[in-house]
N, C-alpha and C positions, 0 to 999 in steps of 0.2 A: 367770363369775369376776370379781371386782372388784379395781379397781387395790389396795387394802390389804387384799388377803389374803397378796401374797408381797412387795411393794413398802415401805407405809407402816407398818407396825404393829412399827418397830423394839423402841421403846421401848412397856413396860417387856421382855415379855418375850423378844424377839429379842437385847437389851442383855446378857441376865445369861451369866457366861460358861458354863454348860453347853449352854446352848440354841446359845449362836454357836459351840462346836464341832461342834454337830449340822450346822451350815451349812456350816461350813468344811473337816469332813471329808466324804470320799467316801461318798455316801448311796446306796443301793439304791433302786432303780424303785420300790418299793410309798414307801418313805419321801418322794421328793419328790412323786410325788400326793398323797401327803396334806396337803402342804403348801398343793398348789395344788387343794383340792376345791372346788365351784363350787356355789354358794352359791344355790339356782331363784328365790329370789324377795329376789336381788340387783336393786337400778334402775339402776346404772351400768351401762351399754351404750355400748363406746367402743372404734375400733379397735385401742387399744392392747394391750387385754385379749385380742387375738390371741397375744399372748406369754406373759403367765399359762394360755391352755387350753393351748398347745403346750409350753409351757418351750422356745420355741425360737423365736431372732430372725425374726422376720418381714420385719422393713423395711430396705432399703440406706440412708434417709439418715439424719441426724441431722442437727439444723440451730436456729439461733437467731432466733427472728421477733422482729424489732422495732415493738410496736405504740404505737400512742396510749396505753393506759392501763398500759402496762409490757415486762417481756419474756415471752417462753413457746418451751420449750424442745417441738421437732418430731420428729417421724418419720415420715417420707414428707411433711412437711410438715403432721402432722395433731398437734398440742398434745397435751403429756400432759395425763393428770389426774390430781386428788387422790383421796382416799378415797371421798368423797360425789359426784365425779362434776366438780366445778367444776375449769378451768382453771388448771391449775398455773403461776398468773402471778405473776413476781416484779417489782418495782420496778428503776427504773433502778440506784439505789446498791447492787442485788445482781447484777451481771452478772457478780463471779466468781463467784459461787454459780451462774447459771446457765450460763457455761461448763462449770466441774464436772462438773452435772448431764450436761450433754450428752457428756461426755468421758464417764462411767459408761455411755451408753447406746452409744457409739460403740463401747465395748471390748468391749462384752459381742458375743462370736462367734458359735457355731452353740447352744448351748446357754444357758441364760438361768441366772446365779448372784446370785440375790438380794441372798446378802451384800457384793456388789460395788458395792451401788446406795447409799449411806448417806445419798450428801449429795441425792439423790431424797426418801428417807424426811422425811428431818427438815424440809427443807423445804413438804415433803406436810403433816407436822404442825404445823409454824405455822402455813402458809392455811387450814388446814381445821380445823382442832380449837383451838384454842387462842385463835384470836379471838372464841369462844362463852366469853359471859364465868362462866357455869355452870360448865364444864369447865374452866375453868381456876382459878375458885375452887377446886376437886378436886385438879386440880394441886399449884397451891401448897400446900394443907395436906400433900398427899403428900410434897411435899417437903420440909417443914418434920419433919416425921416421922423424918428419914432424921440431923436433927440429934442424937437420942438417941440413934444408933443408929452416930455418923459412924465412919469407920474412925480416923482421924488422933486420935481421943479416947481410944482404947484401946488404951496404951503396952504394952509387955512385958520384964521385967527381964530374962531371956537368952533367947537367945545371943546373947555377945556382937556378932557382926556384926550382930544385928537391932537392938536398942539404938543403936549407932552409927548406923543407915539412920533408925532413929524420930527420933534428934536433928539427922543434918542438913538432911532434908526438911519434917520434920512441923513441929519445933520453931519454923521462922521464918513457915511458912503461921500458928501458930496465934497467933502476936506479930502479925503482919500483920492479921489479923482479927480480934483482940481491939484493936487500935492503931485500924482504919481504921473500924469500924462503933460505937467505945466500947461494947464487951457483955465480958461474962463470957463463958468457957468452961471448963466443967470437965474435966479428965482423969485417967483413970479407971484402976486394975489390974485390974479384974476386969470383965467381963458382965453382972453382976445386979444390976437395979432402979436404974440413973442414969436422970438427965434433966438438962436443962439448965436455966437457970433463965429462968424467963416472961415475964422484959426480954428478953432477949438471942433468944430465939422472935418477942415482938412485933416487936421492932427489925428483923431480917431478913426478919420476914412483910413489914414496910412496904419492905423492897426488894426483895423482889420482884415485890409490885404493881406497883413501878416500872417494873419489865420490860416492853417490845414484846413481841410474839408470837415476833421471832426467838429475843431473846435466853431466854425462856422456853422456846422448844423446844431452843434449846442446853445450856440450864441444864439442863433435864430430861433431855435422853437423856447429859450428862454424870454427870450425880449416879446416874445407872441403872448407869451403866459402872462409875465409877470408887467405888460405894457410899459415897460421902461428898460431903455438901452443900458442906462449906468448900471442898474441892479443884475443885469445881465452880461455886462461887461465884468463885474465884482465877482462872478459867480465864474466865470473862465479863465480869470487868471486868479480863481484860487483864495481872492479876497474873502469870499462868504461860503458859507457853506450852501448846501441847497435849501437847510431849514432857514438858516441867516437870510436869505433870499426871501422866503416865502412869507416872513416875519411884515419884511418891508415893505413887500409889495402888497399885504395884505393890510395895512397900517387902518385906513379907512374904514376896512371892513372891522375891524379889531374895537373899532371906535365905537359906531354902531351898534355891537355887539353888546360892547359894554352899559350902552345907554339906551338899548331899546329889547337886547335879548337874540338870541339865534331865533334864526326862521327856517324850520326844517325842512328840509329837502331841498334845501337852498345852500347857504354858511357850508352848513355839514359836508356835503359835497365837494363844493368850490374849497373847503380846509386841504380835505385829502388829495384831489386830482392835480391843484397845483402843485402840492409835495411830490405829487407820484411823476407830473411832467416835469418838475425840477431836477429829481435825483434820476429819471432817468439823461437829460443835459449833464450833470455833474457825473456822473458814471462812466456816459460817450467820451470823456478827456482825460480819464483814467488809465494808466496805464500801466503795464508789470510787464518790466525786464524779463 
């Protein structure tokens, strides 16, 4: 079983909320083997994948090695890994990030809960995947993608309360982003057949080139969560915070809520786990001298 069959492969499809209720609710023995089925002619071969055959903590320590070429987060004193097998080593200016990590591995008790591990995941996907400059040209255009598609562009005249939530969140992300990047944005009453226009595509394509690997893997498991590029762009350069984000992107649901009531085991869920996939995004970009 390899470390990114239950660990790294949050995003895209671990991100979208039906799948992270699958996670987050109480799942039946057949469901989480399947999670974890093991893959014969996987090459990562590494103690940690003690924990994906079992789904169950194996090691007492968890511990932070300070080496010459970075940090690398332990158990039992034995470094995790990425996807492909290589050393989950972060840089000195990410040592919250790898506190974090280690804190996620510390909590996890008798039982191993995937969705508990985010700020593992994402960081997984910047060492490993994203500095393949292949796959991240993929990336990007995926995410560029998400621009015709963004939530914050497609207004709705009632109910009133949702009207009210589109203008005091949406309205100044999308003044902000048409002010800070000088592009057009259009928005939109209906669903059928927009696009934006092919400045304002190129213009954003060229910042995200600009992006490091973290910030691209924050970008991306942000824009997965919160299905909108701008609010995910806000949240990487620092515009919004990870709650500010979670605000906006939830606006609809917020709406609903208001005029129909939470539906348990639904709302409640989807509150927390986009918080929890946000702030670990805002975390990955975090840095200390």
């Amino acid at each position: 079983m390899s470390y990114r069959a239950v660990f790294c492969q949050i995003p895209p499809n671990l991100v979208s909320r039906a799948s992270t209720r699958a996670y987050c609710r109480p799942a039946s023995k057949f469901t989480l083997r399947n999670y974890a089925t093991t893959h014969k002619e996987d090459p990562v071969v590494s103690e940690t994948t003690r924990a994906e055959k079992t789904l169950k903590r194996f090691w007492k320590t968890v511990g932070i090695d300070t080496r010459m070429d970075g940090i690398a987060v332990t158990l039992d004193k034995r470094a995790l890994k990425t996807q492909s097998g290589q050393t989950l080593l972060l840089p000195e200016n990410k040592r919250l990030v790898a506190t974090l990590i280690a804190n996620e591995w510390e909590n996890q008790t008798a039982v191993l809960k995937p969705h508990a591990l985010p700020m593992t995941s994402v960081a997984s996907r910047a060492i490993d995947i994203l500095r393949d400059e292949e796959t991240r040209s993929a990336v990007q255009e995926a995410l560029l993608n998400y621009l015709d598609t963004d939530t914050i562009c497609f207004y709705h005249d009632d109910p009133e309360p949702l009207v009210k939530l589109q203008k005091r969140h949406w309205d100044p992300l999308l003044e902000w982003a048409r002010s800070t990047f000088d592009i057009e944005i259009h928005v939109h009453r209906s669903i059928l057949f927009h696009s934006q226009p092919e400045r304002t595509r190129q213009i954003l394509g060229d910042v995200l080139a600009q992006m490091d690997p973290w910030e691209m893997a924050a970008m991306e498991r942000a824009t997965y969560v919160t299905k909108s590029f701008l609010i995910a762009l806000a949240l990487v350069k620092r515009h919004l915070t990870s709650e500010q984000a979670a605000v906006a992107a939830q606006v609809e649901v917020a709406s609903q809520i208001e005029r129909w009531g939470e539906v348990e085991d639904s709302h409640d869920v989807d509150y927390y786990d986009v918080r929890r996939q946000l702030g670990s995004a805002a975390c990955l970009i975090t840095d200390i001298p």
